[in-house]
C-alpha positions as a printed Julia matrix, in Angstrom:
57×3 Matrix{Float64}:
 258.09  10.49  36.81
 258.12  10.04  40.59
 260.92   9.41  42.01
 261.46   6.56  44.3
 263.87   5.05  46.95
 263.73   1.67  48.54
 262.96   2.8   52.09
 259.57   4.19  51.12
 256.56   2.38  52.26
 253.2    2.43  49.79
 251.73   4.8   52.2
 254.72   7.31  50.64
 253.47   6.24  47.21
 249.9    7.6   48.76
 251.04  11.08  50.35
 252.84  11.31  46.67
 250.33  10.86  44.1
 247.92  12.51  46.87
 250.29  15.49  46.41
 250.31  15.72  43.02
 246.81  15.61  42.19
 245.96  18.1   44.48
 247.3   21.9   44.99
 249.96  22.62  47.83
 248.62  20.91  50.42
 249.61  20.3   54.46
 249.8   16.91  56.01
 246.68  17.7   57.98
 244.57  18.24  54.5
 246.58  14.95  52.84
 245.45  13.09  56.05
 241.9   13.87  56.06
 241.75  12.89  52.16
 243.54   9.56  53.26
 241.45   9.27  56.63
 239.38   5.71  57.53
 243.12   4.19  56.24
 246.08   5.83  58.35
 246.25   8.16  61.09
 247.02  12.03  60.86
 250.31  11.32  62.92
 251.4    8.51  60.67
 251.23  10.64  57.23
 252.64  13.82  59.18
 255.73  11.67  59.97
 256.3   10.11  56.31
 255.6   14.02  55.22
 258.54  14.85  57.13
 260.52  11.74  55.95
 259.43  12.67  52.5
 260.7   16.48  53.31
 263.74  15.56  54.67
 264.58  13.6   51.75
 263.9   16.39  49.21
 260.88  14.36  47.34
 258.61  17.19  48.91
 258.82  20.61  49.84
């Protein structure tokens, strides 16, 4: 199980189960597997949230 704090937003969620289905991967390849939704600068910056809050490494 995920784990899950109240600040995250359901793009998070995304990046997350993006992550998990998918080998390591850099915000630039989770973007382009999330693009037409959310920019590449919008899911680099929750990577880094999600990095700084030890849910990713």
């Amino acid at each position: 199980m995920r784990s899950f704090v109240p600040w995250m937003t359901q793009l998070d969620e995304r990046i997350l189960e993006q992550l998990a289905s998918d080998r390591a991967a850099t915000s630039w390849e989770v973007g382009f597997e999330l693009s037409g939704t959310v920019r590449l600068g919008r899911v680099t910056e929750r990577c880094n949230k999600l990095v700084d809050a030890e849910l990713v490494e």
